[in-house]
C-alpha angles and dihedrals in degrees: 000000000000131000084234089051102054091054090050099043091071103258108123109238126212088203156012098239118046129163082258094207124142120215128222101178139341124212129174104319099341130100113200116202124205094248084061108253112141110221118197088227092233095178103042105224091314090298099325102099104046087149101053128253124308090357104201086232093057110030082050081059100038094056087042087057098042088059095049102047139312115209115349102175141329114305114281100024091088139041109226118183086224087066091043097049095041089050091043088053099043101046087040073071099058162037118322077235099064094057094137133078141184129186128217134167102263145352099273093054085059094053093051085044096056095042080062101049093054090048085050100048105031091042084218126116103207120109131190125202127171129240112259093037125134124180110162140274119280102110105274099044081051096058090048094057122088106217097106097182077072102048104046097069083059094035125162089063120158116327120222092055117147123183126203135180119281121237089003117112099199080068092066091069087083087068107093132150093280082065115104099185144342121225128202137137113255081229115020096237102180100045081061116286095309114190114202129218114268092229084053088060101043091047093048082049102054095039076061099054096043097053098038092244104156110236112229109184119192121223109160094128107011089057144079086054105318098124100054093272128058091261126031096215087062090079089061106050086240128125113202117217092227122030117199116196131185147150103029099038087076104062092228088319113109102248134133139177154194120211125197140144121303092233088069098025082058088067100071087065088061140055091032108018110222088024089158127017137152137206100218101014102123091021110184096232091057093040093056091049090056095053092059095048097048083054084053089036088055090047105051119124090229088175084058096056102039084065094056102051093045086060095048087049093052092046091041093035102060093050115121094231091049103096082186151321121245111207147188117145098309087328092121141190119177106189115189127168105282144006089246088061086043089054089042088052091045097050099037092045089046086051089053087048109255116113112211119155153205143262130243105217101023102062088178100054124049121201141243128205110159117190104270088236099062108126132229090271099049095042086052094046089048092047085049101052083048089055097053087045092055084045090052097041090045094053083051093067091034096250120137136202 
């Protein structure tokens, strides 16, 4: 089908010039296309699917949960044993602080949930974000991100929005006692996989606390394993106030969440009473989805697969077309010269059967994000596929190993 067609056949597109390929099923780390080709899923999802598809563990509680019940009533109103289970198994994860969730559709929703909850709490309005964040498109993670060619079209977005350099501590000295919340990805995913300094984040982490401005760290795609540990801010000795989860935590369903503590998540029952609340927020299907993957979360061999990506990044990182490999856990950035040479890599690899992707905002670097349940022989042929296709992108502009 035609770009033109699928415009005109009723499904809303989000651009001109999509990959264009149809799926016909999905298993472990494979994607199988109804022509046949058969595509290792190297992205997953972009960053969904981190254990794999139709993982036997989820799709065993999904089915429990379909012949029980499917939605009963607006989040809050019923205790189901799904939401209890998926929050018993998250905050078992992590801090005794963090000991309230509460569960939304998406990542975005958590971020505008969380920007909610500091205003709330800290009865202040001012919000700081970073430069380079990204944290999704419903209209207040927009206004916290900091690719303006994205926002104008949509301007005016939420007042009261203050950037500040990322990974660069001069920069603190904006947080002062008018602030409500600071907002920043643990690691900057779509400015290409940026890992910040561990002082930053500890300095970040106490201006907060001394000036009662309320952390909200963003994991939606550098959690639920994705680092290299289950959650990314445990590589830094920090604990976020709020915490804002997404994509993976689903296990393929579409869910997302913000912890906190139950002293300031207790607010939203009072003045007003039902101050934020949600339909399908906590829906049991997707609950029950993220129960099972925090059970496959908790299980993971890190010290496996982070052997595994250290020997992708030693093979990708010494070609003559790679500027440079960006690296947490399989939380990956390959930057190379130029976006042609990106396009070339994504095509060429997708034709050999291996499906890696771009960025958004970083045009010179595309990303890789593998299932954290591929094992060593899929992790070496889809090294080795990349590697053809270097090799490939690299003779088209006459440059040689």
């Amino acid at each position: 089908m035609s770009n033109e067609q699928l415009l005109n056949d009723g499904l809303a597109q989000t651009t001109l010039h999509p990959l264009n390929l149809r799926v016909k099923s999905a298993a472990g780390v494979m994607l199988q296309m109804e022509d046949g080709q058969e595509v290792i899923d190297f992205i997953s999802g972009i960053g969904v699917s981190s254990f794999g598809h139709g993982h036997p563990e989820i799709t065993a509680a999904l089915k429990r949960q379909i012949d029980l019940h499917l939605h009963v009533m607006v989040y809050g109103e019923m205790r189901q044993d799904s939401q209890d289970l998926a929050a018993a198994r998250l905050r078992a994860l992590l801090p005794s602080s963090l000991d309230a969730v509460y569960f939304v559709n998406s990542g975005a929703e958590a971020i505008d949930g969380a920007l909610k909850l500091a205003r709330r709490s800290t009865k202040r309005g001012k919000i700081i974000a970073v430069h380079g964040g990204y944290h999704g498109n419903t209209f207040g993670a927009l206004s916290v991100s900091s690719n303006e060619a994205r926002k104008v079209p949509f301007a005016p977005l939420l007042p009261e929005i203050e950037f500040i350099p990322w990974n660069n501590s001069e920069g603190l000295s904006a947080i002062n006692d008018t602030v409500a919340a600071v907002v920043v990805e643990t690691i900057q995913g779509d400015a290409g996989i940026r890992i910040p300094d561990v002082t930053w984040i500890q300095n970040l982490r106490e201006a907060c606390s001394r000036y009662g401005v309320m952390l909200i760290l963003d994991e939606i795609q550098c959690g639920m394993g994705r680092s290299g540990r289950p959650f990314a801010f445990e590589h830094f000795g920090v604990i976020p106030d709020i915490l804002c989860l997404g994509k993976a935590l689903g296990g393929g369903l579409p869910m997302g969440a913000f912890v906190s503590n139950k002293k300031w998540m207790r607010q939203f029952a009072t003045s007003p009473e039902l101050s934020h609340i949600t339909t399908f927020g906590g829906h049991p299907l997707p609950c029950a989805s993220a129960a099972a993957a925090l059970s496959i979360l908790k299980a993971l061999d890190f010290q496996e697969i982070e052997m595994f990506a250290q020997q992708f990044e030693s093979r990708i990182g010494k070609h003559i077309l790679v500027q440079e490999v960006r690296r947490i856990g399989a939380f990956i950035a390959i930057e190379l010269c130029d976006a042609d040479a990106v396009e070339f890599c994504v095509q060429h690899a997708l034709n050999n059967g291996l499906l890696i992707y771009f960025f958004l905002s970083t045009p010179n670097s595309f990303r890789v994000a593998p299932p954290l349940t591929m094992d060593r022989s899929t992790w070496m042929k889809a090294t080795d596929i990349l590697c053809q296709t270097l090799d490939a992108c690299a003779a088209s502009r006459g440059m040689e190993e």
